[in-house]
C-alpha positions, 0 to 999 in steps of 0.5 A, spaced: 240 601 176 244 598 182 250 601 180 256 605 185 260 610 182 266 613 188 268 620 186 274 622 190 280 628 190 287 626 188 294 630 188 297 631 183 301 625 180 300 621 173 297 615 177 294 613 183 290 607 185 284 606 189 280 601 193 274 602 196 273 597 201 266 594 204 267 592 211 274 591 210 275 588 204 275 590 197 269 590 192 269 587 186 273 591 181 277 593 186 283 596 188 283 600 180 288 605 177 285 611 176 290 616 171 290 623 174 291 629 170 292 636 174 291 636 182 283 635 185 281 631 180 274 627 180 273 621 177 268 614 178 269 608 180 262 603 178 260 596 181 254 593 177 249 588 182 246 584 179 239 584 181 233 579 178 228 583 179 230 590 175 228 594 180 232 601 183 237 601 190 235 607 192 238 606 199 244 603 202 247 601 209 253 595 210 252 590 216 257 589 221 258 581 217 260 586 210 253 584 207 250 590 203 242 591 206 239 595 199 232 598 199 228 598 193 223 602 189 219 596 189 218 595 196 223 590 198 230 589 201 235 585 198 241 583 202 247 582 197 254 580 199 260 583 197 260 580 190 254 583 188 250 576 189 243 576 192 244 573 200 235 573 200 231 579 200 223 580 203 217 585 201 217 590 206 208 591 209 205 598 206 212 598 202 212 603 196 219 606 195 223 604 200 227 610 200 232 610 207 235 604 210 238 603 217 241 598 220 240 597 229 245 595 234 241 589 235 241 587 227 234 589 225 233 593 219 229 601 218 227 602 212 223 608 210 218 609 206 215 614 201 208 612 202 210 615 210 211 609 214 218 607 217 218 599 217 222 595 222 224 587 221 229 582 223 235 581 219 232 574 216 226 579 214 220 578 220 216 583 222 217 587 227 213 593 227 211 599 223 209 607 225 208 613 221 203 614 215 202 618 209 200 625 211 201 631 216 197 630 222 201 628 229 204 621 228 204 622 220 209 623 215 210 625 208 215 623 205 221 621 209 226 619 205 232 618 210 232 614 216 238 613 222 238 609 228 243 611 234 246 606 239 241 607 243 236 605 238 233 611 237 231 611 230 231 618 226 227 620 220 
């Protein structure tokens, strides 16, 4: 629903503030008072995006710019500032649910998908390439929800 809670743990104390920050710079609604009751307390911290397609942020992974790359379960990347305002977006090829979302050293977007394709684009949304596929054979995958890269660029699932 394009919402984020935060839960965190806090010493005791009447109350704390606290700040969640992306790429070094507060959230809306950020920094928030929270009133903690007894020690290791869990409390949340919600930002609503507002996003005009409805659709579900399933995976999230912040740029080096500070700007959210969401992935959703209608097949589409949405990029969004820090306010939780639309930058562009574009329909990933074979999309489906796009579960996982990683970003490269080199700024191309992963997404992974639940139809068993890992897809590849340009920060600006061009294709780059696709592999995998529904199944369990070699080279097939079935249902990959999470996707990494390392600094080398090899990517994970």
């Amino acid at each position: 629903d394009g919402t984020y809670e935060v839960q965190f743990a806090s010493v005791p104390s009447e109350k704390c503030h606290l700040s969640v920050t992306v790429g070094g710079h507060d959230v809306a609604g950020s920094p928030v008072e929270v009133k903690v009751v007894g020690g290791n307390v869990y409390t949340a911290v919600k930002q609503e995006f507002k996003h005009p397609s409805r659709s579900q942020y399933l995976g999230v992974a912040v740029g080096p710019d500070g700007l959210l790359y969401c992935s959703d379960s209608r097949g589409q990347v949405t990029i969004l500032n820090r306010q939780g305002q639309v930058i562009r977006s574009f329909k990933v090829k074979n999309g489906g649910w796009l579960c996982g979302i990683a970003l490269s050293r080199t700024g191309n977007v992963i997404v992974s998908a639940t139809n068993g394709y890992i897809s590849i684009y340009t920060a600006a949304g061009e294709f780059v390439r696709q592999f995998g596929g529904k199944g369990k054979d070699q080279g097939q995958l079935s249902y990959p929800c999470g996707v990494a890269v390392n600094k080398e660029g090899h990517i994970f699932v």
